[in-house]
Structure formats: C-alpha cells, structure tokens
C-alpha positions as CSV (number, residue, x, y, z in Angstrom):
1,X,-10.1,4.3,-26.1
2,X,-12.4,3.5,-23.2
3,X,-15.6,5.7,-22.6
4,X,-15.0,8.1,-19.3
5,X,-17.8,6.0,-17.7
6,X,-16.0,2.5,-18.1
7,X,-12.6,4.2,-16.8
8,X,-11.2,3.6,-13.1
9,X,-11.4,6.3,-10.8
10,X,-7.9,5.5,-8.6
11,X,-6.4,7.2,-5.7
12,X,-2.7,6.5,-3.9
13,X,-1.7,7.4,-0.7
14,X,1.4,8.0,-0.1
15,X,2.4,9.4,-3.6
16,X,5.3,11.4,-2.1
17,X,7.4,8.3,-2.2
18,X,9.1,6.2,-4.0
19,X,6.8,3.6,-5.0
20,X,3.7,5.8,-4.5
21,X,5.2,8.5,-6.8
22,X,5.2,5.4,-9.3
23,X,2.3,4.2,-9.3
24,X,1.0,7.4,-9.5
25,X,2.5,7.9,-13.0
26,X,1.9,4.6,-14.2
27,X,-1.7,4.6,-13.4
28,X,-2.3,7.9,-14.7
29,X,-0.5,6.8,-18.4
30,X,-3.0,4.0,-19.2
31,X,-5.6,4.4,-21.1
32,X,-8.1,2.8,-19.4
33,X,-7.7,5.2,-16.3
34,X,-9.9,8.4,-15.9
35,X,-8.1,10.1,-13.0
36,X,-5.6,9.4,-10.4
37,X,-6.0,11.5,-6.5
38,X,-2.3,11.3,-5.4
39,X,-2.7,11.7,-1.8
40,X,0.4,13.1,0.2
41,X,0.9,13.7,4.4
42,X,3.7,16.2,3.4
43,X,5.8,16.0,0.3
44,X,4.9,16.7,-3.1
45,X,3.2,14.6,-5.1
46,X,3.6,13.7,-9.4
47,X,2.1,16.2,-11.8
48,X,-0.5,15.7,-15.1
49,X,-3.5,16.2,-16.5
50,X,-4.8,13.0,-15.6
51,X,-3.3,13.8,-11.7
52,X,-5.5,15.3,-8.9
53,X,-3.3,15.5,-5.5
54,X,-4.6,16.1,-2.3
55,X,-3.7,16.0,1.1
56,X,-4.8,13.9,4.5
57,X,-4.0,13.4,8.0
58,X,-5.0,9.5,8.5
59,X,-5.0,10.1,12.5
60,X,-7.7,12.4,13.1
61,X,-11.4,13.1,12.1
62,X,-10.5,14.7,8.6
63,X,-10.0,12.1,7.1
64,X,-13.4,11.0,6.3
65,X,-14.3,13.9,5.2
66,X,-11.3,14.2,3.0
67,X,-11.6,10.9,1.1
68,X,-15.9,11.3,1.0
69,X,-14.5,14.6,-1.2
70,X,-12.9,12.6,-3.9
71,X,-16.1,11.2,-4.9
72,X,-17.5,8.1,-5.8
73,X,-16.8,5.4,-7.5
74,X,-13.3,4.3,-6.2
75,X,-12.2,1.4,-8.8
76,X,-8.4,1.0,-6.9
77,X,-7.5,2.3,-3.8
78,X,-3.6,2.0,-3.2
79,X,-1.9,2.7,0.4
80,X,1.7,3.7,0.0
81,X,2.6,4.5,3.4
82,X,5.0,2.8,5.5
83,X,8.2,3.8,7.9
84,X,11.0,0.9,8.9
85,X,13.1,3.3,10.7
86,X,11.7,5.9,13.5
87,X,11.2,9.5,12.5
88,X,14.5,10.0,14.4
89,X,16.5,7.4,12.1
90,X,16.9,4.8,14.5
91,X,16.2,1.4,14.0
92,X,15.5,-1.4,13.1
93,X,15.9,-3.2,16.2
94,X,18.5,-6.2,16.1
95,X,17.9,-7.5,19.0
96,X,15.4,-7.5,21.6
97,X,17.2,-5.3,24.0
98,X,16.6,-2.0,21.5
99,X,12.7,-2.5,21.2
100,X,11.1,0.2,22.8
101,X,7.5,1.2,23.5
102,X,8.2,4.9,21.3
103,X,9.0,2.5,18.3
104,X,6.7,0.0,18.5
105,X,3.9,2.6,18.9
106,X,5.7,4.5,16.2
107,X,5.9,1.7,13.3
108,X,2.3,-0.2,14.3
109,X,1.0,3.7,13.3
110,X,2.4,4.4,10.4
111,X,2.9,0.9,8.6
112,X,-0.8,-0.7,10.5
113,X,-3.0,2.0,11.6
114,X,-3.1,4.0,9.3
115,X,-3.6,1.7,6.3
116,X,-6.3,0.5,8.9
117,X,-8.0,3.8,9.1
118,X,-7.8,5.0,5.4
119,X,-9.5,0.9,4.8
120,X,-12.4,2.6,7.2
121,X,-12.3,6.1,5.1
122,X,-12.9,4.6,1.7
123,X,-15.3,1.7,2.4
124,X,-18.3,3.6,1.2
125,X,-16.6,4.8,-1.7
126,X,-16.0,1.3,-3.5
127,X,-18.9,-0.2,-6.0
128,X,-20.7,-2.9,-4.8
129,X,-21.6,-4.3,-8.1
130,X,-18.1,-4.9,-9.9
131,X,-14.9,-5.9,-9.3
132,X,-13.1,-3.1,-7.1
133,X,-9.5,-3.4,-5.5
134,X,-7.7,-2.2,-2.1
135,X,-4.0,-3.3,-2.2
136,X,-1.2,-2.4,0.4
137,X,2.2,-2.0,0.2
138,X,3.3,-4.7,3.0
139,X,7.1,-6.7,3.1
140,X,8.3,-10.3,2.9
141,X,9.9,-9.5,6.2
142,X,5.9,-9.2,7.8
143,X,5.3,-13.3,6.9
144,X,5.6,-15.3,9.7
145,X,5.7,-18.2,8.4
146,X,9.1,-16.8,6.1
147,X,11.1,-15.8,9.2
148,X,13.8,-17.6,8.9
149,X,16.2,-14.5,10.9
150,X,14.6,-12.8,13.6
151,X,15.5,-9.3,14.1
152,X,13.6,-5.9,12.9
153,X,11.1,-6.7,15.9
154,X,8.8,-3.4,15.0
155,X,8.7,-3.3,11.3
156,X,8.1,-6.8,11.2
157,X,5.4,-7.5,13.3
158,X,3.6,-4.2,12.3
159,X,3.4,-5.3,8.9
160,X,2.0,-8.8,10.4
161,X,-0.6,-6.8,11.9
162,X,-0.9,-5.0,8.3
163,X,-1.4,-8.2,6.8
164,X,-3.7,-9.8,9.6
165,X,-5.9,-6.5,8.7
166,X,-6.2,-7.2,4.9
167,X,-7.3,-11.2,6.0
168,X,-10.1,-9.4,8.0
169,X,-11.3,-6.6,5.8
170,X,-11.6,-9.0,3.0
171,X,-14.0,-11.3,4.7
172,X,-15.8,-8.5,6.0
173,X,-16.1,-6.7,2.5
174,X,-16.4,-10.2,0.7
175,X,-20.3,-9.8,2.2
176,X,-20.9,-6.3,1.7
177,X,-18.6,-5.9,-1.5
178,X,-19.0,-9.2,-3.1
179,X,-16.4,-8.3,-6.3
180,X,-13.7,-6.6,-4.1
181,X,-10.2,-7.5,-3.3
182,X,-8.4,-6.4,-0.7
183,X,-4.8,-7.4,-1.1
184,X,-1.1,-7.0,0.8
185,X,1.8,-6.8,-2.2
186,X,5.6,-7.2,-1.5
187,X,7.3,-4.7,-3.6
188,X,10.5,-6.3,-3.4
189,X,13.8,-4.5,-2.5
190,X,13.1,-0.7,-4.4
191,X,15.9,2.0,-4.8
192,X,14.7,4.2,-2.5
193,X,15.9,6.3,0.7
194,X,13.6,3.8,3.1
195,X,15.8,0.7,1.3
196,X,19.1,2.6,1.2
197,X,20.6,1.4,4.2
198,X,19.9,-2.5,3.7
199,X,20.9,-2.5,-0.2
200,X,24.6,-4.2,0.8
201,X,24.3,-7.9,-0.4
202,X,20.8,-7.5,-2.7
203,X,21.4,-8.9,-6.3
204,X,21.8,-5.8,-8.8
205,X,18.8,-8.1,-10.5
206,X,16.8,-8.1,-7.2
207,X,17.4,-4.5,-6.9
208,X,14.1,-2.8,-8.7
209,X,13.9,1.2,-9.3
210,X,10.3,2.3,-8.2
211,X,8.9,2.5,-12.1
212,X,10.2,-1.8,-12.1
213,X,8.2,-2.3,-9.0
214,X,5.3,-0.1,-9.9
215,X,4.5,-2.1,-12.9
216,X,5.1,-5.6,-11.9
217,X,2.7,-4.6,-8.7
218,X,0.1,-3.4,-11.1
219,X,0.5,-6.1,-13.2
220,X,-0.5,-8.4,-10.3
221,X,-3.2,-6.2,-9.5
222,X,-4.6,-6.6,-12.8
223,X,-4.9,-10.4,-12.4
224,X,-6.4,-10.9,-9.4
225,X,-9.6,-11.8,-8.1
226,X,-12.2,-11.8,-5.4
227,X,-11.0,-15.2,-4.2
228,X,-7.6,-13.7,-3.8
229,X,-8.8,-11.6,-1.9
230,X,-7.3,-11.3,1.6
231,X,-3.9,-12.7,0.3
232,X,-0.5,-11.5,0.2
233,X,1.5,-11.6,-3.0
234,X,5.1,-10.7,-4.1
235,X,5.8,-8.4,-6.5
236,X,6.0,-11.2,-9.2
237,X,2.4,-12.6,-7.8
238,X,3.6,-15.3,-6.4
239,X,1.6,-16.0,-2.6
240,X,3.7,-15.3,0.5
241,X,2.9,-17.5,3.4
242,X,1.2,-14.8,6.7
C-alpha cells in the first residue's frame, strides 16, 4: 500500500455518465489512488469513501474558483463531457441541408469549449515536477484523416476542434509542465443512452459496457508518456490519425 503522499489526487468531469460514472469507480478502487472529485453539471454522481463529488458550470466565472477548491496537486484530470445529439434530440446531421447555426454552436460547446475551459481551470493545479495527465473523451468519428463517410457534420468537426485543442495545450504545457500529457482517448462504441441510437450493426464484441471501456482507457493512460503527449489514442492505445 502506497503512502497518502505518493497517491494520485484525480478528479472527472462528467461523472454523471456513462463512462464518467466508470471511471469514477474504477479510479477510486485502486490502491494507488488517494481520492477521486467526481464532478457533475446535473446528475448524480458514484458514491464511496474514496469519492468527493462536486459540482461546476464550465461556462461562467465559477469555474475557476470551483476547481482552485479541490486543491492541489491534480495527478489525472479526466473530461467526460460530450453531446452528439442537441438537447432537443435532434441530430446528427446527415447531410448538409440539416446543419444549423443552434447545433453547431450547441455541440462545439459542449464537446470543445468546455473541455477547453476546464484545460484553463486546472492548469495551475497540475505538478510541474512529475509526470501528470489531462485526457479527453474525444471519438474516431473527430479524425479527419479516418473519414471515410461524411455525415454527422457537428459532432464531428467539434471533436476535430477537441482534438486540435489537446495538440495545442500539450505544446504549450510541454514548456511549463515538462512531465505532463495531455491526451484525446476513443472510447469505442459504450452501452450507453448517447450510443443507443447508432448500436444497429456494431459487433456484440465491439460493443463495450462503460466498466470494459473505463478500464481499457485507464489502462492506456497508465502507459503513456510526455512524448505522447498531444495524441489521440483508441481505447486499445492504438494512435488515431487527427
């Protein structure tokens, strides 16, 4: 058992969902974890001793003060946020006739902004003198260089911009926070109510329940470093083209 001092201090955002409800629990079962702030816009978040939840608002002035509040050192940040359909369920777009500036505005907040803004909020919180990591939950369908079927104009290209974001950060914390990685992770396709829709046709065996994807994501995690930093990885760790 790891001393308290040599432990990671971890917070989630977005552990009312799926995936971030996962990785909430995983992280907060290793041993080599001291405690685990499950951030949450609106739902409710996993429950434990090693759990402290709190909540945020990524698009105004609080949030600053609401991550400065958990303290430092932050050892892995994870964002867990994301939309592909509107709040109103429409969507995705399948051709170009639906885009719309409501939705584009709508899914470049949620799924780039926001990520963006929490990357701002917890800066000052990561150590400078060890290794430290900032991953986000981004999608194979973000890579341009993979687009093979056009399509889901929003969600795509916001989480392009998500993943153009990660490039920059990490070459901007790669002076200031020289051990860091800042990383964009595929998931793969999860059994959840963003994925339900869009299951018809995915491989039972390419079909992951949140706990599958949680740990194969934290298992990449766990291997990489600083010079991976600023790329985008699928759930198995292998590199996705931007």
């Amino acid at each position: 058992m790891e001393s308290e001092a040599t432990m990671m201090r971890c917070a989630v955002f977005g552990a009312s969902g799926g995936i971030g409800a996962a990785l909430v629990r995983r992280l907060a079962a290793r041993d080599d974890v001291a405690v685990v702030f499950a951030g949450s816009r609106r739902g409710a978040v996993p429950t434990g001793a090693k759990i402290t939840p709190f909540r945020f608002a990524a698009m105004d002035d609080s949030l600053a003060d609401t991550v400065a509040a958990l303290g430092t050192p932050l050892d892995l940040v994870l964002v867990a946020t994301g939309r592909l359909t509107r709040a109103d369920g429409s969507g995705p777009e399948k051709a170009l006739r639906q885009v719309s500036a409501a939705g584009l505005h709508e899914l470049f907040a949620d799924n780039a902004i926001v990520p963006a803004l929490i990357a701002r909020a917890v800066q000052q919180l990561l150590p400078r003198d060890r290794r430290a990591v900032f991953a986000v939950l981004s999608a194979r369908v973000g890579s341009i260089g993979d687009n093979r079927l056009g399509g889901w104009h929003a969600y795509r290209a916001s989480k392009a911009a998500l993943n153009m974001l990660c490039r920059t950060i990490a070459i901007e914390w790669a002076r200031s926070h020289p051990q860091a990685v800042v990383a964009a992770l595929h998931p793969g396709t999860v059994d959840t109510g963003l994925s339900a829709p869009f299951q018809r046709g995915v491989a039972p065996d390419r079909l992951f329940t949140p706990d599958v994807s949680a740990a194969a994501l934290l298992d990449v995690i766990d291997r990489l470093q600083p010079a991976d930093s600023g790329g985008f990885f699928a759930w198995d760790g292998a590199p996705i083209p931007y």
